[in-house]
MDAnalysis code that builds the backbone (N, CA, C; Angstrom):
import MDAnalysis as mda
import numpy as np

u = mda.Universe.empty(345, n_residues=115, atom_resindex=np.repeat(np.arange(115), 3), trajectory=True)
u.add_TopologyAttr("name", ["N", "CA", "C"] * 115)
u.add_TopologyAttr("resid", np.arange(1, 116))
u.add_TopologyAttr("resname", ["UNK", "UNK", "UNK", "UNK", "UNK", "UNK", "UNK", "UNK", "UNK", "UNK", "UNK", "UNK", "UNK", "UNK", "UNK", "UNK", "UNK", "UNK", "UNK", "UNK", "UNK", "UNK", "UNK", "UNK", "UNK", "UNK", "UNK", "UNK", "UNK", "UNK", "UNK", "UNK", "UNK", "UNK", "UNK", "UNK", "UNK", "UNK", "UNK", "UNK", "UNK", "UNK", "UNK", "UNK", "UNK", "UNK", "UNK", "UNK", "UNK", "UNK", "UNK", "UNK", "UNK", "UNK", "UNK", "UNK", "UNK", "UNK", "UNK", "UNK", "UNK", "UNK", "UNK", "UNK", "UNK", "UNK", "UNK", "UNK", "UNK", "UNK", "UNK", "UNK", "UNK", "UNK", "UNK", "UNK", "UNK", "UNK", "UNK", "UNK", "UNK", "UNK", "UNK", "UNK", "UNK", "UNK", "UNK", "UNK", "UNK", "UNK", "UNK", "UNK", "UNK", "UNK", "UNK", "UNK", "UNK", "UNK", "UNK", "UNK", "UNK", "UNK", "UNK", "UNK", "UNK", "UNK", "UNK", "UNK", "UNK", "UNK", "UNK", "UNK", "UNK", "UNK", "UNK"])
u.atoms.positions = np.array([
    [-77.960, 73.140, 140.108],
    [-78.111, 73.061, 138.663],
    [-78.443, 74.443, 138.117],
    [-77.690, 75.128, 136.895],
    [-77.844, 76.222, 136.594],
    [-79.433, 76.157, 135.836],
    [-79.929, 77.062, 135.473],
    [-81.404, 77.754, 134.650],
    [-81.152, 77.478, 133.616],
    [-80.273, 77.534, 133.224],
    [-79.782, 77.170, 131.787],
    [-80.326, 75.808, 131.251],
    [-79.427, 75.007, 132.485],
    [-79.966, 73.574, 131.924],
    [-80.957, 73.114, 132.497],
    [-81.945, 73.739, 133.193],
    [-82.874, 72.869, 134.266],
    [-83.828, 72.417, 133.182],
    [-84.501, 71.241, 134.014],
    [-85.648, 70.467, 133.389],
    [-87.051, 70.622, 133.606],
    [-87.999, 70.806, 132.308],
    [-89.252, 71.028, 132.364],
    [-89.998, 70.062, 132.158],
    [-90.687, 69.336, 132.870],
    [-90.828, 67.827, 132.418],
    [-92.683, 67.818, 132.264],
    [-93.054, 69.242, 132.219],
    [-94.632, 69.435, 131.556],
    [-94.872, 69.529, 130.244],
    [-95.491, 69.359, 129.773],
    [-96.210, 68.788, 128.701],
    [-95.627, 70.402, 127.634],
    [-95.464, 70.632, 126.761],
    [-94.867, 71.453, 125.992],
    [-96.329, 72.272, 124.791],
    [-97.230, 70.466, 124.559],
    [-98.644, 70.478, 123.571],
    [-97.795, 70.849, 122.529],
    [-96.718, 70.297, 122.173],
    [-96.255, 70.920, 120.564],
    [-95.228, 69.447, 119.993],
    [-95.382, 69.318, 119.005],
    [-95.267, 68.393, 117.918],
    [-94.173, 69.093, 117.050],
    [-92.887, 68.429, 116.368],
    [-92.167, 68.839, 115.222],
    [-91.067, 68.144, 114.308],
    [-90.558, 68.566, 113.953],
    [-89.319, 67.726, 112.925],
    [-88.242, 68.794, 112.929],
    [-87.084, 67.722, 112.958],
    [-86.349, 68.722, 112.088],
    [-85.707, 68.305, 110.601],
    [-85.738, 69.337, 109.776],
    [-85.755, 69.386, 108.311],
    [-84.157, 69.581, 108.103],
    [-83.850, 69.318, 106.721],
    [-82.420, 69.609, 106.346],
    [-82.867, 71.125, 105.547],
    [-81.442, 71.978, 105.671],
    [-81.903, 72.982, 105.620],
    [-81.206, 73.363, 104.033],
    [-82.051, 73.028, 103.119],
    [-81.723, 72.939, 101.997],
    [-82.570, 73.758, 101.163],
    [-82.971, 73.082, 100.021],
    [-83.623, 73.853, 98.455],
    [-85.476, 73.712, 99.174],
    [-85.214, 72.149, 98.908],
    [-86.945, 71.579, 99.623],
    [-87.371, 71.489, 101.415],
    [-86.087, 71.990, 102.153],
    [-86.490, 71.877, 103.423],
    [-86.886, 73.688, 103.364],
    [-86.547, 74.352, 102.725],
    [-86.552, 75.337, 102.847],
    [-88.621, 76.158, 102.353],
    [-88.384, 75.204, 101.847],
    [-89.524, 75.094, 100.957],
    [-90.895, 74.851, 101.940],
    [-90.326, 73.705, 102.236],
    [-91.392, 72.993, 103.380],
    [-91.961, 74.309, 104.578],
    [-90.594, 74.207, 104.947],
    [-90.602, 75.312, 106.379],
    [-91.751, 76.426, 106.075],
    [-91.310, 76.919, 105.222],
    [-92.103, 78.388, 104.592],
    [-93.464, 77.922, 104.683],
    [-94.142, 77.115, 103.638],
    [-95.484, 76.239, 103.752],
    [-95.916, 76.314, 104.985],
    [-94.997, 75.313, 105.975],
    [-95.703, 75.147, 106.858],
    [-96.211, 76.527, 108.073],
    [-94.780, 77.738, 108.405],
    [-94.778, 78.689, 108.795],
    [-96.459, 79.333, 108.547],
    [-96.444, 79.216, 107.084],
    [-97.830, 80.449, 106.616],
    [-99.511, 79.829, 107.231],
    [-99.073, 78.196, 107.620],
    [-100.322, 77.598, 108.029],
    [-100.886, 78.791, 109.164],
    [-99.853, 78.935, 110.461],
    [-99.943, 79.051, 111.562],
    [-99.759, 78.300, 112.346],
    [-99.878, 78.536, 113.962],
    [-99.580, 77.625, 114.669],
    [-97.895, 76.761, 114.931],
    [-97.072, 77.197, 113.717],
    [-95.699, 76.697, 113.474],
    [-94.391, 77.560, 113.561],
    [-93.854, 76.952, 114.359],
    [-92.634, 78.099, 114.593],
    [-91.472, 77.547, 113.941],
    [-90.735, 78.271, 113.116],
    [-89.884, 78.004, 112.373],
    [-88.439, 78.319, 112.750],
    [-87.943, 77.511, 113.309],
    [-86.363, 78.152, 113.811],
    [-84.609, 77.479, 112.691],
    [-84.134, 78.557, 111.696],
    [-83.478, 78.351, 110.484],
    [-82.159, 78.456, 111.312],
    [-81.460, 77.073, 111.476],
    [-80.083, 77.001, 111.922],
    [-79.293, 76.310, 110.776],
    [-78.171, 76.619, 110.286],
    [-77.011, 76.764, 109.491],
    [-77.113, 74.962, 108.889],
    [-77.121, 74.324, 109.381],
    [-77.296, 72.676, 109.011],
    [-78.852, 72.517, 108.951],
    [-79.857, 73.161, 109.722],
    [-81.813, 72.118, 109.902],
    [-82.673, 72.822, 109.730],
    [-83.611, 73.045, 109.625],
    [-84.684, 74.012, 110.040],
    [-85.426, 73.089, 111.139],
    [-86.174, 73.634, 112.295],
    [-86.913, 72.729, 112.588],
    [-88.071, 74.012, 113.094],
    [-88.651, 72.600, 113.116],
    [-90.676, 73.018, 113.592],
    [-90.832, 73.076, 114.354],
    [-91.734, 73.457, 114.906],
    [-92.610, 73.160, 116.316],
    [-93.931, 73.587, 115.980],
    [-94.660, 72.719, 115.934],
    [-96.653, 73.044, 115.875],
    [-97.249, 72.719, 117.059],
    [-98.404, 73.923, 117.132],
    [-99.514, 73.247, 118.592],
    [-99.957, 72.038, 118.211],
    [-100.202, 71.523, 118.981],
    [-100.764, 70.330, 119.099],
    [-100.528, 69.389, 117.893],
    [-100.577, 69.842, 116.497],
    [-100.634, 69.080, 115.809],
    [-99.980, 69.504, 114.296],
    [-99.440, 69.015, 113.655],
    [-98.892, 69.336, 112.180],
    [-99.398, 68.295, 111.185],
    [-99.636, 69.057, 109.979],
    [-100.149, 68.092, 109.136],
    [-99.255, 68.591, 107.256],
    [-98.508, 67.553, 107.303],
    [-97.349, 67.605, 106.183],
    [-98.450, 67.290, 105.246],
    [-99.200, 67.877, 104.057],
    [-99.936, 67.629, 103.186],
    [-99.035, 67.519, 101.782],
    [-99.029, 66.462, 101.534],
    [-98.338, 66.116, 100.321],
    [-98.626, 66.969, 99.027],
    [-99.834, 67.082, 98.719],
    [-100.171, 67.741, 97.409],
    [-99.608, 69.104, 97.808],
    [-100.255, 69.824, 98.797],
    [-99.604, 71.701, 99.140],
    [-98.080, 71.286, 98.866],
    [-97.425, 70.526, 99.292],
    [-95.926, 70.700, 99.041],
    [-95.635, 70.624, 98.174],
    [-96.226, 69.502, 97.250],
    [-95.489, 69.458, 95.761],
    [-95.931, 70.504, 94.849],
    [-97.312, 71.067, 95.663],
    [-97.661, 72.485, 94.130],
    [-96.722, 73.662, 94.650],
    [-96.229, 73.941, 96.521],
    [-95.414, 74.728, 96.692],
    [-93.823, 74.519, 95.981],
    [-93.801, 73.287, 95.854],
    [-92.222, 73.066, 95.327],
    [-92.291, 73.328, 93.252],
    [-93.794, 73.222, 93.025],
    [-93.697, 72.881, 91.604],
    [-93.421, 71.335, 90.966],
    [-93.587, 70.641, 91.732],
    [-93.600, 69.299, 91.354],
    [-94.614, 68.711, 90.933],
    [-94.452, 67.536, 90.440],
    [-95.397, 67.095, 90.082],
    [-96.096, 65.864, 91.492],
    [-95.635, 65.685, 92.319],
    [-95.826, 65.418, 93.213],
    [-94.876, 65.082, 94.861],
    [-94.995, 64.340, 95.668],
    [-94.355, 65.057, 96.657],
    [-94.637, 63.407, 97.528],
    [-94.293, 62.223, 97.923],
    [-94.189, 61.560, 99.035],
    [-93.646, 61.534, 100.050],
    [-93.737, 60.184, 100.651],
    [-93.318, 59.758, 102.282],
    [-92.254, 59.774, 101.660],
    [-91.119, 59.016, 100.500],
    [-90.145, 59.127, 100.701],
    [-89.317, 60.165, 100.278],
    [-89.588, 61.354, 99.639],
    [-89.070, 62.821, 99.921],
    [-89.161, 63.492, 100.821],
    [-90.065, 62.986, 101.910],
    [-90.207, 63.454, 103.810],
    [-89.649, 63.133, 104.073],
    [-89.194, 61.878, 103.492],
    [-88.260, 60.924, 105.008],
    [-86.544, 61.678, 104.520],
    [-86.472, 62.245, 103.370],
    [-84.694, 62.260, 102.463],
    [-84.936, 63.819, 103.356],
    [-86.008, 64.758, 103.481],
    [-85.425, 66.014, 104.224],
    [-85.661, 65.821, 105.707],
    [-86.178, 65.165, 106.478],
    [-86.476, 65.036, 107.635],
    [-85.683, 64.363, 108.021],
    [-84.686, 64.656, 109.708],
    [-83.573, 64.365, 110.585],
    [-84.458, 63.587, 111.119],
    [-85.134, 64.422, 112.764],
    [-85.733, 63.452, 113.448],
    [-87.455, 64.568, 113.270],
    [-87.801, 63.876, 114.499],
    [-89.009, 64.119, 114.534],
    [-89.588, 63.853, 116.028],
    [-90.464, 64.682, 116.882],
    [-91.037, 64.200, 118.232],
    [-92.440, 64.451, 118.045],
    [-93.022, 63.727, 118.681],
    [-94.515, 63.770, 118.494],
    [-94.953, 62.769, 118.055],
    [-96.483, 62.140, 118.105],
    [-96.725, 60.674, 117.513],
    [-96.871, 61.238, 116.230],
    [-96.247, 59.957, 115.146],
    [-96.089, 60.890, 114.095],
    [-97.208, 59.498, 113.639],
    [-97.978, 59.779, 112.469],
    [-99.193, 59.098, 111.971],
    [-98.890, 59.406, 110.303],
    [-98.293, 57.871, 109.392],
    [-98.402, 58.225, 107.905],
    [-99.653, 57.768, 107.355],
    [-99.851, 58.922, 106.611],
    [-101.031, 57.846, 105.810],
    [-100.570, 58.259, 103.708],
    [-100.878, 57.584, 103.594],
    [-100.824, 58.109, 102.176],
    [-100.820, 59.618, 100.938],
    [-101.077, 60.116, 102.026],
    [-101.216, 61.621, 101.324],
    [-100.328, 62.759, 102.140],
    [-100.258, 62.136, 103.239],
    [-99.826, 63.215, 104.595],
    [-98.999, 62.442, 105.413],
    [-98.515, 63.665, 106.457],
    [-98.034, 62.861, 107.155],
    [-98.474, 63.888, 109.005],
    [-98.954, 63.070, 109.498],
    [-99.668, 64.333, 110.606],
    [-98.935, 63.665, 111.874],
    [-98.458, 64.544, 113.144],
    [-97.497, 64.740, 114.104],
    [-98.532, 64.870, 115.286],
    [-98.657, 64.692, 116.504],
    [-99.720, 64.729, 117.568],
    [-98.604, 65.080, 118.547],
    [-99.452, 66.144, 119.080],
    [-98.114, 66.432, 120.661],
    [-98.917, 65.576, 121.764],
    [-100.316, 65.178, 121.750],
    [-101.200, 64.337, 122.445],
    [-100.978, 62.617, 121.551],
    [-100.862, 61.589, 122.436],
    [-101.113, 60.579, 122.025],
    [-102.208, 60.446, 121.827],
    [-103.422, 60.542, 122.598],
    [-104.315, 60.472, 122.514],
    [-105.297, 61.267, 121.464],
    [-104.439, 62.462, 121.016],
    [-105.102, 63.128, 119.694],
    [-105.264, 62.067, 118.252],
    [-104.130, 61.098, 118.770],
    [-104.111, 60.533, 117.507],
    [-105.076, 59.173, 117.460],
    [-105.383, 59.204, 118.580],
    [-106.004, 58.012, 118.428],
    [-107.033, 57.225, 117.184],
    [-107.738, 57.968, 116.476],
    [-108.564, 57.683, 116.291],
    [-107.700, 56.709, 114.545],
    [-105.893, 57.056, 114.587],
    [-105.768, 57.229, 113.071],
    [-104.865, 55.376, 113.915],
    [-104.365, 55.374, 114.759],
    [-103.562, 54.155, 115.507],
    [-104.313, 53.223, 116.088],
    [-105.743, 53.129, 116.353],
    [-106.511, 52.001, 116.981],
    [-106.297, 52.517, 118.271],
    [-105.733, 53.472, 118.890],
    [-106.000, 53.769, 120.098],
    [-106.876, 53.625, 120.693],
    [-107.276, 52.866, 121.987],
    [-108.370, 52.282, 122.292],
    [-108.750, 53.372, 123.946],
    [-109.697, 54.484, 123.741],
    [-109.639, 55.641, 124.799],
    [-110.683, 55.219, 125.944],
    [-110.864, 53.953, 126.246],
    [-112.145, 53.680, 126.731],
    [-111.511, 52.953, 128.413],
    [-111.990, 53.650, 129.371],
    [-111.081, 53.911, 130.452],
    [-111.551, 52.044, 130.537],
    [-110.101, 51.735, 131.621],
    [-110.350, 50.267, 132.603],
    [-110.421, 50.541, 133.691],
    [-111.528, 49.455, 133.800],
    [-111.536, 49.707, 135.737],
    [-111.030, 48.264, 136.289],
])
């Protein structure tokens, strides 16, 4: 098997989406880029993300970055392709976990070992 395609099947710790690469994906990207932690890679059709451990799509920062008057889940969902990572909506945001277990506390994740 060439290097090219070989498989890394360790843990990466990074969370992302990919965006349409438009007016408001363009928009987004930038936002999120200036947080830190987010790598922004701009291909001809998507933009997509990649955050450590965790991304957090804050609704209000986007809509004052876009000039809107506001900004939801369903204008995330019209620029967003796919997405990897546990992704967690809540009403204001929308936050991405490269750990399942990071998210636990927002899914009922229950971290309490069995014996």
């Amino acid at each position: 098997m060439s290097a090219q395609f070989a498989a890394d099947r360790s843990s990466s710790n990074k969370a992302g989406v990919t965006l349409m690469n438009n007016q408001v994906g363009h928009v987004v990207a930038q936002l999120m880029q200036e947080k830190g932690d987010v790598e922004v890679v701009e291909l001809p059709s998507m933009i997509r993300l990649d955050g450590v451990n965790k991304i957090d799509f804050d609704f209000a920062e986007i809509a004052e970055a876009l000039g809107w008057a506001d900004f939801g889940q369903d204008d995330f969902e019209e620029i967003m392709s796919t997405h990897y990572g546990r992704m967690v909506v809540l009403d204001d945001r929308v936050l991405l976990f490269a750990n399942p277990e990071d998210a636990a506390e927002y899914i009922g994740f229950d971290l309490t070992p069995v014996e």
